[in-house]
N, CA, C and O of each residue as an XYZ file, in Angstrom:
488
protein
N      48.849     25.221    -48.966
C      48.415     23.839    -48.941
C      48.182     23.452    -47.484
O      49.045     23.719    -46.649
N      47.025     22.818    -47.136
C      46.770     22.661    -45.747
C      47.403     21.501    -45.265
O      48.147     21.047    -46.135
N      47.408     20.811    -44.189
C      47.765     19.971    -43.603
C      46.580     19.142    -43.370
O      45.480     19.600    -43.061
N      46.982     17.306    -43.607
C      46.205     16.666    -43.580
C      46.646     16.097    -42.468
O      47.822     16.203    -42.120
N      45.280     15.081    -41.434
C      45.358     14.664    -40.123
C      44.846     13.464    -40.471
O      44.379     13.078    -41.542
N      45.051     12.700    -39.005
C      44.974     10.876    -39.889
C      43.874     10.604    -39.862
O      43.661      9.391    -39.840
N      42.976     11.277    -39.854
C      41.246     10.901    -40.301
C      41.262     11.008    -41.803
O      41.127     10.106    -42.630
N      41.463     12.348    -41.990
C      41.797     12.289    -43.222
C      42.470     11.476    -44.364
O      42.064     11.081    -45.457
N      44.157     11.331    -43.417
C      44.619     10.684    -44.383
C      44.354      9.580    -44.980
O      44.687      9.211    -46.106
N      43.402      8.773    -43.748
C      42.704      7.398    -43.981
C      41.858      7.277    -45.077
O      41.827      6.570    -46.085
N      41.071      8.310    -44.522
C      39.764      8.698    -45.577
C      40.138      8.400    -47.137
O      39.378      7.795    -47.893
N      41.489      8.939    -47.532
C      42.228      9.194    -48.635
C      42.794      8.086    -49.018
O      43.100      8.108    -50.210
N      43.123      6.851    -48.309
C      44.342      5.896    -48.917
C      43.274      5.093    -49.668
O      43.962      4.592    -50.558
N      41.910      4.617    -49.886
C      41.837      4.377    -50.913
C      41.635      4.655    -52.238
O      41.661      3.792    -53.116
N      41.386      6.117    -52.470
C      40.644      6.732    -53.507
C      42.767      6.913    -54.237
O      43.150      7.021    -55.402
N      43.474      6.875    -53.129
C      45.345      7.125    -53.448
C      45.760      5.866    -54.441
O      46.444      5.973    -55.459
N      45.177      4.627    -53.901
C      45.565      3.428    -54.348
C      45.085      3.577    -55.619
O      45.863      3.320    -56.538
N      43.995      3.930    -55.869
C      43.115      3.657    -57.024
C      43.521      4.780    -57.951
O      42.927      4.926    -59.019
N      44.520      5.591    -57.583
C      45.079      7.043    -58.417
C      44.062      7.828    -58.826
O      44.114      8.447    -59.889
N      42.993      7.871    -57.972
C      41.938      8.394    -58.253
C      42.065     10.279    -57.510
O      41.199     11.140    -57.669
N      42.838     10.381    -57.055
C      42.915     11.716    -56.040
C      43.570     13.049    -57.135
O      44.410     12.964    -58.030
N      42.930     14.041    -56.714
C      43.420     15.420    -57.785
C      45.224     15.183    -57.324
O      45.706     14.293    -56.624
N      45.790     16.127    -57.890
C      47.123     16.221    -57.705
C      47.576     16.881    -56.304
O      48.495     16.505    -55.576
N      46.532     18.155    -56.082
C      46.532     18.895    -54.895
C      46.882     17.826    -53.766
O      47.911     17.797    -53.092
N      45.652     16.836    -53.700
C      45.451     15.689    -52.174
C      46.342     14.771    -52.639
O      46.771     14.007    -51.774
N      46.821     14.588    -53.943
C      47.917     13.747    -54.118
C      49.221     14.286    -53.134
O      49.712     13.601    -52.237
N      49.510     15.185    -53.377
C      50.904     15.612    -52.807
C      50.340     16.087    -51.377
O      51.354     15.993    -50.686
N      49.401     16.503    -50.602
C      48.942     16.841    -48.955
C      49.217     15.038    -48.553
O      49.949     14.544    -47.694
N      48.483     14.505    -49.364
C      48.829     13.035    -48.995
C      50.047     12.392    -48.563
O      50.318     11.738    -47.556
N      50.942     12.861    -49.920
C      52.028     12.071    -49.765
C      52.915     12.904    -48.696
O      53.742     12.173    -48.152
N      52.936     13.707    -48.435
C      53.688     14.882    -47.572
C      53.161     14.745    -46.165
O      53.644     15.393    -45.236
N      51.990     13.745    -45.993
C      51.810     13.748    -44.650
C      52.201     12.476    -44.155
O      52.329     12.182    -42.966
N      52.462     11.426    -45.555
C      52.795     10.251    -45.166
C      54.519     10.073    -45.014
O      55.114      9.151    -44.455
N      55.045     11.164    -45.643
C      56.248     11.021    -45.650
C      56.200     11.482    -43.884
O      56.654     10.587    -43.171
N      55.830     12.441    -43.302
C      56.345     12.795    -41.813
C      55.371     12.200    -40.755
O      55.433     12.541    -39.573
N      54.404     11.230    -41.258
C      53.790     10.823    -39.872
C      54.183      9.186    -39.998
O      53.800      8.774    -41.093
N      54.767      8.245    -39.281
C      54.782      7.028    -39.189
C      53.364      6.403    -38.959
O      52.963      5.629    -39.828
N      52.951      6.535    -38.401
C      51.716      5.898    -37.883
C      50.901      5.697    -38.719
O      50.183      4.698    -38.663
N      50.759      7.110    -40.259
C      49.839      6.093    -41.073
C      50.609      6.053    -42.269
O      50.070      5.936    -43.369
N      51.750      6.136    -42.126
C      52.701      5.051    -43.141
C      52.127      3.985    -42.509
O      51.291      3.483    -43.261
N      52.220      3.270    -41.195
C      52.509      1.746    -41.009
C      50.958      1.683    -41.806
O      50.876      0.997    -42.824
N      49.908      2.324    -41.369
C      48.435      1.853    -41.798
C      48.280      2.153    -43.321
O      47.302      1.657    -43.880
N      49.013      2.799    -43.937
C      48.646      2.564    -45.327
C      50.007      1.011    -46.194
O      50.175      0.508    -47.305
N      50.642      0.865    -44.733
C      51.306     -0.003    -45.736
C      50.507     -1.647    -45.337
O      50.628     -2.700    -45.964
N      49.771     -1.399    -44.202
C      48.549     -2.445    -44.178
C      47.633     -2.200    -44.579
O      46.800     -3.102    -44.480
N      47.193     -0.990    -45.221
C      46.309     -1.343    -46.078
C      46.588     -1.799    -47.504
O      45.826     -2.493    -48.178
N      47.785     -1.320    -47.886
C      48.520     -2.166    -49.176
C      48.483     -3.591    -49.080
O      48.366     -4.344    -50.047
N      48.588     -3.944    -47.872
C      48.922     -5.619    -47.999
C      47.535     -6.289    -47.803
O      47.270     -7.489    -47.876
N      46.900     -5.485    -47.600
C      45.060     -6.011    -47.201
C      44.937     -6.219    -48.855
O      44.988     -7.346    -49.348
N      44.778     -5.081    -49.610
C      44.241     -5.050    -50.281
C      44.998     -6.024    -51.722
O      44.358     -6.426    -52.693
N      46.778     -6.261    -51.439
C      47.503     -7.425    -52.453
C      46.755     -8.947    -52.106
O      46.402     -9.892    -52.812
N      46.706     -8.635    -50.517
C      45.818    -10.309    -50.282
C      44.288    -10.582    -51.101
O      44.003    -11.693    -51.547
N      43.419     -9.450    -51.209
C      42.408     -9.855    -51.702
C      42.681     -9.706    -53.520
O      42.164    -10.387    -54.406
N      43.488     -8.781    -53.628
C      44.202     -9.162    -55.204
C      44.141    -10.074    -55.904
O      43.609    -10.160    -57.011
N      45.060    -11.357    -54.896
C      45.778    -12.325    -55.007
C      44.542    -13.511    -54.927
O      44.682    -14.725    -55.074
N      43.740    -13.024    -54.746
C      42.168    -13.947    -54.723
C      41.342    -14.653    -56.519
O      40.686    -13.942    -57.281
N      41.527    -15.519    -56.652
C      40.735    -15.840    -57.774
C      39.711    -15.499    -58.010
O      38.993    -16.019    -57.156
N      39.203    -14.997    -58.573
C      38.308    -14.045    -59.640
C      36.933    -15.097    -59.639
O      37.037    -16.189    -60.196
N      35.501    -14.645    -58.904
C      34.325    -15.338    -58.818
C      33.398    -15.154    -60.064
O      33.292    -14.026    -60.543
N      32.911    -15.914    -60.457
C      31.398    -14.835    -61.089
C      30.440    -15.304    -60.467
O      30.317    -16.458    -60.054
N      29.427    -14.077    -60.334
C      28.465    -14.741    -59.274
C      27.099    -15.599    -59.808
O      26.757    -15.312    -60.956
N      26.650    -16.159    -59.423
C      25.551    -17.081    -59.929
C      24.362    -16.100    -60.144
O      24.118    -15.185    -59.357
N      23.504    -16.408    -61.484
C      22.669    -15.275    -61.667
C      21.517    -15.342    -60.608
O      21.216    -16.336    -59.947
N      21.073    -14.414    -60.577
C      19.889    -14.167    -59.909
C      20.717    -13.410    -58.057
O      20.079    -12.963    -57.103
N      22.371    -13.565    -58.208
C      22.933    -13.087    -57.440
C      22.481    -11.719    -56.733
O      21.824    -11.669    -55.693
N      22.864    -10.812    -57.341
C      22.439     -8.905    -57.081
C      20.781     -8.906    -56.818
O      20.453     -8.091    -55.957
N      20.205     -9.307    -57.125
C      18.443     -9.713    -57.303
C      18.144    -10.167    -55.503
O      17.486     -9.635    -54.609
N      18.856    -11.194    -55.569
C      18.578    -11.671    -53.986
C      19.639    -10.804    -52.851
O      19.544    -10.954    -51.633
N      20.545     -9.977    -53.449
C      20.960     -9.008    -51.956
C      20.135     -7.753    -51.937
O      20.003     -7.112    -50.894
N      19.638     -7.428    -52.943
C      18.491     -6.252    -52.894
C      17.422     -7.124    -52.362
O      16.982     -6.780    -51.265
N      16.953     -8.092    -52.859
C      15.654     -8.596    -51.670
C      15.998     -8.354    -50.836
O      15.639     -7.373    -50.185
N      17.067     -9.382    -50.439
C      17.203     -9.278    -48.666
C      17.680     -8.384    -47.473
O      17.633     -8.463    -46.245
N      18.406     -7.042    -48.872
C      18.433     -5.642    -47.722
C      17.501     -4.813    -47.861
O      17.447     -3.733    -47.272
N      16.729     -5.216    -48.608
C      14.868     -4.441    -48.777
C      14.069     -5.298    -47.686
O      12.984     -4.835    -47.335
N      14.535     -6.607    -47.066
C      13.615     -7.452    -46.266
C      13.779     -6.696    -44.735
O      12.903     -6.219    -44.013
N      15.566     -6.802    -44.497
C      15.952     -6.675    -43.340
C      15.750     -5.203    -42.952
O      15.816     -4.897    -41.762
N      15.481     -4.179    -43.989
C      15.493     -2.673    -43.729
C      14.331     -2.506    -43.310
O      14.178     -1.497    -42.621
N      12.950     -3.501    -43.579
C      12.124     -2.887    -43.527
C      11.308     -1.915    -44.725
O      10.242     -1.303    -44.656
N      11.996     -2.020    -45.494
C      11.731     -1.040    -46.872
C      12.936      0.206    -46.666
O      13.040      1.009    -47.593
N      13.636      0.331    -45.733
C      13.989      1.947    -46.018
C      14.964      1.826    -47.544
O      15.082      2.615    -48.482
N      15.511      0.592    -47.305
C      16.748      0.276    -48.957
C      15.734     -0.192    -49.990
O      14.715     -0.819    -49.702
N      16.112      0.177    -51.263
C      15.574     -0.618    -52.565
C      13.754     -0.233    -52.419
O      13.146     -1.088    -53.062
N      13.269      0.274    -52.096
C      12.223      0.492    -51.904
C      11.500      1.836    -53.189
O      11.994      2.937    -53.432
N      10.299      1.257    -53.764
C      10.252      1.993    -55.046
C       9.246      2.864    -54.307
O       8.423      2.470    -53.482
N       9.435      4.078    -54.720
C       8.443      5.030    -54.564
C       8.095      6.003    -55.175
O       8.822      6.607    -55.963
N       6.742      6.346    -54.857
C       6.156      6.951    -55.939
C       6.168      8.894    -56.221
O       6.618      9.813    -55.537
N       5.802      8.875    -56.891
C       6.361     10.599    -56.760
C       6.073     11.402    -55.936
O       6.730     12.353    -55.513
N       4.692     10.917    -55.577
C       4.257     12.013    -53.954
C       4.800     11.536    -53.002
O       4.143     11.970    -52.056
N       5.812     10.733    -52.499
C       6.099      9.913    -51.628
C       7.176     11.268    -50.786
O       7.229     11.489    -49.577
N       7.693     11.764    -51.545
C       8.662     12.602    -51.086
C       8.413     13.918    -51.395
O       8.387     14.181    -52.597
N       8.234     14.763    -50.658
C       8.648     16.306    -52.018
C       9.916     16.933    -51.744
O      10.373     17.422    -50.711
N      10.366     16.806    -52.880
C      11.726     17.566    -52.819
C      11.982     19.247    -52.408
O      11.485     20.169    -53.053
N      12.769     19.404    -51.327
C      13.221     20.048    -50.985
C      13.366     21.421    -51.521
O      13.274     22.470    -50.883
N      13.651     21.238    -53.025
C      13.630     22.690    -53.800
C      12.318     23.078    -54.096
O      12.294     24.154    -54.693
N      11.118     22.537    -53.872
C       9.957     22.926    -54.780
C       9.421     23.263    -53.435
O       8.558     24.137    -53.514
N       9.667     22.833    -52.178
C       9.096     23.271    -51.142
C       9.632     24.160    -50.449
O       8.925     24.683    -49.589
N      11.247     24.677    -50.622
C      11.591     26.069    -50.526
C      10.972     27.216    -51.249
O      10.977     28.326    -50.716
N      10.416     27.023    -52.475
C      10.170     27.566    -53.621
C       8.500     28.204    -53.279
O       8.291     29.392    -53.525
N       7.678     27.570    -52.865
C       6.742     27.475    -51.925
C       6.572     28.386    -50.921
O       5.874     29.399    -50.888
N       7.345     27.869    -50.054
C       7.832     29.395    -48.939
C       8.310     30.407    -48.915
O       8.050     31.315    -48.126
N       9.156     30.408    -49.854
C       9.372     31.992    -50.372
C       8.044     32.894    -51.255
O       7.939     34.110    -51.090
N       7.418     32.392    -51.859
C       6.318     32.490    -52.258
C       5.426     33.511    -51.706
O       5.113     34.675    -51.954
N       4.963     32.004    -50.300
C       4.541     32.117    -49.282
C       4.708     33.698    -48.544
O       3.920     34.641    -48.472
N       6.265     33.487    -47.988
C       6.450     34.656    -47.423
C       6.510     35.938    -47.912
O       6.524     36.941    -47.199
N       6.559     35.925    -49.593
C       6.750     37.630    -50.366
C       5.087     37.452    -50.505
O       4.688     38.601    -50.315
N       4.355     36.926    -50.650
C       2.430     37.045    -50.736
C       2.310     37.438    -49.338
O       1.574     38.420    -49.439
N       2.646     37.253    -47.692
C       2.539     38.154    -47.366
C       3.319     39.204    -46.811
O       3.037     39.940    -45.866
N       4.378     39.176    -47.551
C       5.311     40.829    -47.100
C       3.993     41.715    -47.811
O       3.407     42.544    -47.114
N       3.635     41.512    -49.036
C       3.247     42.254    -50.078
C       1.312     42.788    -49.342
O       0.642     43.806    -49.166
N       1.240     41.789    -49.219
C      -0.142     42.314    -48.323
C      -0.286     42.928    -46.893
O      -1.260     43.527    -46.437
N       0.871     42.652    -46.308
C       0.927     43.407    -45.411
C       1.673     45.294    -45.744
O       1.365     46.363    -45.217
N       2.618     44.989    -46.734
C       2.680     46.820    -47.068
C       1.299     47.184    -47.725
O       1.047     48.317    -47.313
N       0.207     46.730    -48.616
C      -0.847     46.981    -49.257
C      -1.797     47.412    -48.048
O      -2.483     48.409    -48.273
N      -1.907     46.943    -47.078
C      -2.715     46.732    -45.925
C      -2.402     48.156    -45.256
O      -3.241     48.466    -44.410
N      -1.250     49.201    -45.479
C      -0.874     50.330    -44.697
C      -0.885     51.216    -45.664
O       0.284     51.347    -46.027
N      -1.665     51.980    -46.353
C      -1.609     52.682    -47.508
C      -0.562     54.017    -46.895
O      -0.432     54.355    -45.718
N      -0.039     54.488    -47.855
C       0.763     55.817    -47.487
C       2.118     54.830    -46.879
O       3.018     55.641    -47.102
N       2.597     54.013    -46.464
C       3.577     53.428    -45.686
C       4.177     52.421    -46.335
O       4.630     51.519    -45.630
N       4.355     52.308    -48.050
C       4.896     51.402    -48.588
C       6.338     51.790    -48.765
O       6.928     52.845    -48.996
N       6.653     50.638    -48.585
C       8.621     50.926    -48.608
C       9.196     49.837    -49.172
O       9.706     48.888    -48.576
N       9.098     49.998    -50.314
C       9.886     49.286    -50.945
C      12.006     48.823    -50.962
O      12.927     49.640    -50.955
N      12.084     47.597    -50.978
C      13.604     47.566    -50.735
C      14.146     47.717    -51.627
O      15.376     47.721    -51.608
């Protein structure tokens, strides 16, 4: 079992709270919190961060809510967020590896064809 460091352990205290963590990072977790103070104190502020917003009365948001924060982080991005695009807009990565390999065995293959007597197959 490896040893966890307080990037980590941070990384971890909320997915811990939420008992969301395998058993493995459950116990690296708790075994690092038992011997490091420092993020005992920070996970026991993050416990109390997170009882304060607990302890918060329950909103519902006015409709048309979610509608206007996607406008307005589609406004302020510029388009890079929420932005619809169309299928040529991108090509994915696997079909354009797929391509180049292609690519490159069309010409391994013409270049051994190109040397008669000197084919060598792998």
């Amino acid at each position: 079992m490896s040893d966890v460091d307080h990037a980590q352990a941070s990384e971890l205290f909320s997915s811990y709270w939420d008992e969301d963590l395998g058993p493995d990072d459950t116990a690296r977790l708790e075994e690092h919190l038992r011997s490091c103070i420092v993020c005992r104190r920070e996970y026991a502020d993050f416990e109390k961060a997170l009882g304060a917003v607990g302890g918060l009365p329950h909103e519902i948001a006015p409709p048309g809510f979610a509608a206007g924060v996607v406008k307005r982080v589609h406004k302020r991005s510029r388009g890079r967020f929420f932005a619809t695009r169309g299928m040529l807009d991108r090509v994915p990565y696997e079909l354009f590896s797929l391509v180049m390999l292609g690519l490159i065995l069309a010409i391994y293959v013409i270049l051994q064809l190109s040397q008669p007597g000197h084919v060598k197959i792998p």
